[in-house]
C-alpha positions as CSV (number, residue, x, y, z in Angstrom):
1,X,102.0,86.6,93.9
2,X,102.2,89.3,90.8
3,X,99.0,91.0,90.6
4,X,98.4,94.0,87.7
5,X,96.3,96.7,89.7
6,X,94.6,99.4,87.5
7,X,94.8,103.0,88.7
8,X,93.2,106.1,87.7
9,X,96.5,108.7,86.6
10,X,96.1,110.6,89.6
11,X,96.6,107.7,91.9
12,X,99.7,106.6,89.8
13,X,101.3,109.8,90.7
14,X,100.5,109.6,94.2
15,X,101.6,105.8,94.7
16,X,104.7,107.1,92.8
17,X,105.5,110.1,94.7
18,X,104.9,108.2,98.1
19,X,107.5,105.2,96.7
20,X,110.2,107.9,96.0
21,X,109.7,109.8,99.4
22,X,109.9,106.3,101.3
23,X,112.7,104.9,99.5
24,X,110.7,101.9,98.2
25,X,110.1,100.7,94.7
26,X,106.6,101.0,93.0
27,X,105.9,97.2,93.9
28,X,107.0,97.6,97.2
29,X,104.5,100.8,98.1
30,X,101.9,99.2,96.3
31,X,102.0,96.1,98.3
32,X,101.5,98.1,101.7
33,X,98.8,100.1,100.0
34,X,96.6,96.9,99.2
35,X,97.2,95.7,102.4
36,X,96.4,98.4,104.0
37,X,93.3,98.7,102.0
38,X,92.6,95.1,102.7
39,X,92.4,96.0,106.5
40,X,89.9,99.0,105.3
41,X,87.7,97.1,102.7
42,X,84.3,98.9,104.4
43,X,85.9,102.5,102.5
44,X,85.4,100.6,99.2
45,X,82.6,102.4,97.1
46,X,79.2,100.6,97.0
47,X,79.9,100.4,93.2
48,X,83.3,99.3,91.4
49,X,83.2,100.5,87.9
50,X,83.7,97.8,85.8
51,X,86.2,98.6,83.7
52,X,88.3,101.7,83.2
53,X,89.4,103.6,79.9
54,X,93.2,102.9,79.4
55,X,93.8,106.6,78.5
56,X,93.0,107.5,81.9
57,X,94.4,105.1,83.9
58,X,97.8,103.0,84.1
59,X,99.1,99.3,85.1
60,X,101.2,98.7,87.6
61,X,102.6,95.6,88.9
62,X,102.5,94.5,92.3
63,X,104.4,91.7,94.0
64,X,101.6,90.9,97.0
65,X,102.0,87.9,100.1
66,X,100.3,85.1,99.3
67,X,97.8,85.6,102.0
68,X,96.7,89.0,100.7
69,X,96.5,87.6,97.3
70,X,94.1,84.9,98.8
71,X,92.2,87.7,100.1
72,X,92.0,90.0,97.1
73,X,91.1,86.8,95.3
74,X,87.6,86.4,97.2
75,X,86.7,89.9,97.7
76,X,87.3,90.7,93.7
77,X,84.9,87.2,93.3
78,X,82.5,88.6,96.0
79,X,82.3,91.9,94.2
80,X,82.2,90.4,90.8
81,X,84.7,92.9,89.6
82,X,88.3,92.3,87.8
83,X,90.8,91.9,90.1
84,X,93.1,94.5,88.7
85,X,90.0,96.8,89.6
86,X,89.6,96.1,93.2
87,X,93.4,95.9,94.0
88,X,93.6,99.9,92.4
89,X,90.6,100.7,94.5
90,X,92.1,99.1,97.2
91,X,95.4,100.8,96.9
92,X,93.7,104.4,96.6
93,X,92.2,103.8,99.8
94,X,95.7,102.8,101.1
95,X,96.5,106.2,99.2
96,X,94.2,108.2,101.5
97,X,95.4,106.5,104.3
98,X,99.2,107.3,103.3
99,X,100.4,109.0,106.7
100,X,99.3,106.2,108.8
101,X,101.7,103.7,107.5
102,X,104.7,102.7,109.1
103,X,107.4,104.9,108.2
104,X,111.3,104.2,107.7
105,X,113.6,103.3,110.3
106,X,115.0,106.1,111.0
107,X,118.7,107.0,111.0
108,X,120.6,105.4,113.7
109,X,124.0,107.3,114.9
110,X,126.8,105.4,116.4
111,X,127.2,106.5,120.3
112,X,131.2,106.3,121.5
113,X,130.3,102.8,123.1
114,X,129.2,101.6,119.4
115,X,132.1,101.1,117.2
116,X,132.0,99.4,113.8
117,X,132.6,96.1,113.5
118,X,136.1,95.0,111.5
119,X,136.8,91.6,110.6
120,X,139.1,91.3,113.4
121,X,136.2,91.9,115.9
């Protein structure tokens, strides 16, 4: 599911910053930062603003599982906020908790007893 969370300009950068060092695309980060936020909905403030100003904040588009969506779904309905406001507060939290993601595979070297595979193998 596409969902169109609204971040404040600082959090852009950050979400931005974090997709290039990860290798990942904007969607890709922002997916892992809602769900992560999901798992962490007690950090949300006791107050969502209701709307923000566009000059100070920025879409971004977010291709989330269809669970999560489900999720973000009821919790925007039980805080009677716009969805595009809970998913950006959702994804700062992920934000703040940036270092505990999973990271990349790392690189994987090739030991003597691994050799490439060629079509004749």
């Amino acid at each position: 599911m596409v969902i169109f969370p609204r971040l404040p300009l600082a959090a852009e950068e950050a979400l931005k910053d974090l997709a290039t060092r990860r290798g990942l695309s904007w969607s890709e980060i922002g997916a892992e930062l809602v769900a992560h936020g999901l798992r962490r909905r007690g950090e949300l403030p006791p107050t969502l603003p209701v709307r923000y100003s566009s000059a100070d904040t920025a879409d971004l588009t977010v291709r989330i599982p269809v669970a999560d969506n489900a999720e973000l779904r009821a919790l925007a309905r039980e805080l009677d906020r716009h969805l595009s406001i809970v998913a950006g507060s959702l994804i700062e939290i992920g934000l703040r908790h940036a270092p505990e993601l999973p990271g990349q595979i790392p690189v994987q070297y090739q030991t003597p007893q691994e050799q490439p595979l060629t079509k004749a193998s």
